[in-house]
N, C-alpha and C positions, 0 to 999 in steps of 0.2 A: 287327393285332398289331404292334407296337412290338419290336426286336431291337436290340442293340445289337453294335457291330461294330469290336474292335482288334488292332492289331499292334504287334509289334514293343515289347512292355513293356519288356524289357530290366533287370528286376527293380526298376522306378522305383514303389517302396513308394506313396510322396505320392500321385504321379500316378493310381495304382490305387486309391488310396481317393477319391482326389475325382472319378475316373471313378465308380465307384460310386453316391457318391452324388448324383452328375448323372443319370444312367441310374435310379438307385431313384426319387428326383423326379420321373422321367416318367412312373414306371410300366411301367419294361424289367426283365422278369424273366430274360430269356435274354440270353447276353452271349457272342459267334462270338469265340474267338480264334484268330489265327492264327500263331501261333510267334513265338519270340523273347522271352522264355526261358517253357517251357512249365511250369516251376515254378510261376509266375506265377498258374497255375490255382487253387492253391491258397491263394495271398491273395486272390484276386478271390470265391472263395468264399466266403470267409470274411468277407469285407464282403455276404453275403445274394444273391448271383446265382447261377443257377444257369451254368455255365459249358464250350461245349462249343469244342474246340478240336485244333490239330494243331500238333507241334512245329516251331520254327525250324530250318533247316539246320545255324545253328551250336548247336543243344540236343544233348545226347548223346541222348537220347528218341528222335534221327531216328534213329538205328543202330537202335533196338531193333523187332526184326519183331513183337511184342507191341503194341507202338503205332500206327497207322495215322500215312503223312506227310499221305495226302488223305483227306476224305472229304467223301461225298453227305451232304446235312440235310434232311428235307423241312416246314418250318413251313406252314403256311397253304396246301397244296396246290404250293407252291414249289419247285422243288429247287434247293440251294445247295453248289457244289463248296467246301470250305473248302479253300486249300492255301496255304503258304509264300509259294511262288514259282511266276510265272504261266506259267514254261514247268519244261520237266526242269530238274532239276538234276546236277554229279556225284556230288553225296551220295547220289541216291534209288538206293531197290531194284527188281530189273527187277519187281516187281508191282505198284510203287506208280503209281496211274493218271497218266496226260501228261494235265496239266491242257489242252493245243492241240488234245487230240481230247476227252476228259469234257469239254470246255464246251460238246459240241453235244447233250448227256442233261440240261443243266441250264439253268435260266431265270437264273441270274447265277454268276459266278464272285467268290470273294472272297479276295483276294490283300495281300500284305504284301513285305516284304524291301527295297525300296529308300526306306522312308519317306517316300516322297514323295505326298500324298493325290490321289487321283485318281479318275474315275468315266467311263467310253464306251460304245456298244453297240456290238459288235461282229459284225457276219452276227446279229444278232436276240437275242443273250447279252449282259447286264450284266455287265460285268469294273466290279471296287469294291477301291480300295483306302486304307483308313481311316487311311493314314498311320506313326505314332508316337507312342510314347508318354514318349519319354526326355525327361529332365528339363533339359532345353533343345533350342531350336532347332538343327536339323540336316538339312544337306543344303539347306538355305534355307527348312525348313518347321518352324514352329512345330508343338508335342505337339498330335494331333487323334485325333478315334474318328468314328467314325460312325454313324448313328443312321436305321435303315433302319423303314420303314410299309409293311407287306406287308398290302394288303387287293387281292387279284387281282378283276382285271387289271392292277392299278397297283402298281405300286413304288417308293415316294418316296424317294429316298436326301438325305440330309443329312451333309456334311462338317463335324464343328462342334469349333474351336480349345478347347483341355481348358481351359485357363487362367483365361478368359475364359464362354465356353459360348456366343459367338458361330458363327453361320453361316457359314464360309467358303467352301462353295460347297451347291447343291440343286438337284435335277433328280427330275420324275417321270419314268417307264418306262413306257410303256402296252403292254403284250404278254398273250397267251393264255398261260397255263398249261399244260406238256404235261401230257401224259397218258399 
């Protein structure tokens, strides 16, 4: 299964359509966002993805107790913490789960907020973060998404530049599945 994996849109219209249809070319039907601006959900739908995701800190969305800040995904036997930001925040609600303890219930954590793209295993958990999407370089990182291949035991993650559709960085994960 092929997923695809952004943050941090930050309402960059372009960006989100040619994310699309980068991801539609592959063959990625599922598209993990992780905040920043959760609005967002609804162009990226609207370009044919199905689109799940949790708002940014700075989204009003994160106030609302109706919305979830984190949540568990399970594709492929997987389980995938989506959250903002990869520790508390002082926006969250006291029920909103601490990504530093839910990442030992999940096979990867998938994180966003400092735009900077990044991927490690950490005590045996993938922490993934697909960068940005704003429409230039920021923070010294060109706009990128990620592009994850979940067929367990294996998790190939791909770091790949929007602009271009260059590899910026890739690494497989070989780990059991919990259970």
């Amino acid at each position: 299964m092929l997923v695809g994996v952004v943050s941090d849109t930050h309402g960059n219209r372009e960006g989100m359509l040619l994310l699309a249809a980068r991801l539609k070319s592959q063959g990625v039907e599922i598209l993990l966002h992780l905040g920043d601006d959760y609005r967002d959900h609804r162009t990226l739908s609207q370009a044919g993805l199905k689109v799940i995701g949790v708002p940014g800190v700075y989204c009003p969305e994160y106030r609302d107790p109706q919305i979830p800040n984190r949540q568990v995904v399970d594709l492929e036997g997987m389980k995938f913490l989506l959250t903002h930001t990869e520790t508390r925040h002082a926006y969250d609600d006291p029920q909103d789960l601490d990504p530093e303890l839910a990442c030992y219930e999940v096979d990867a954590v998938l994180f966003g907020h400092t735009h900077v793209p990044e991927f490690e295993a950490r005590q045996g958990v993938v922490w993934i973060n697909p960068g940005h999407l704003k429409d230039r370089t920021d923070r010294g990182h060109a706009p990128s998404f990620a592009l994850l291949h979940i067929n367990p035991p294996e998790l190939k993650v791909r770091i790949i530049r929007l602009k271009d559709g260059l590899v910026h960085q890739k690494k497989i994960f070989r780990f059991s599945p919990q259970t």
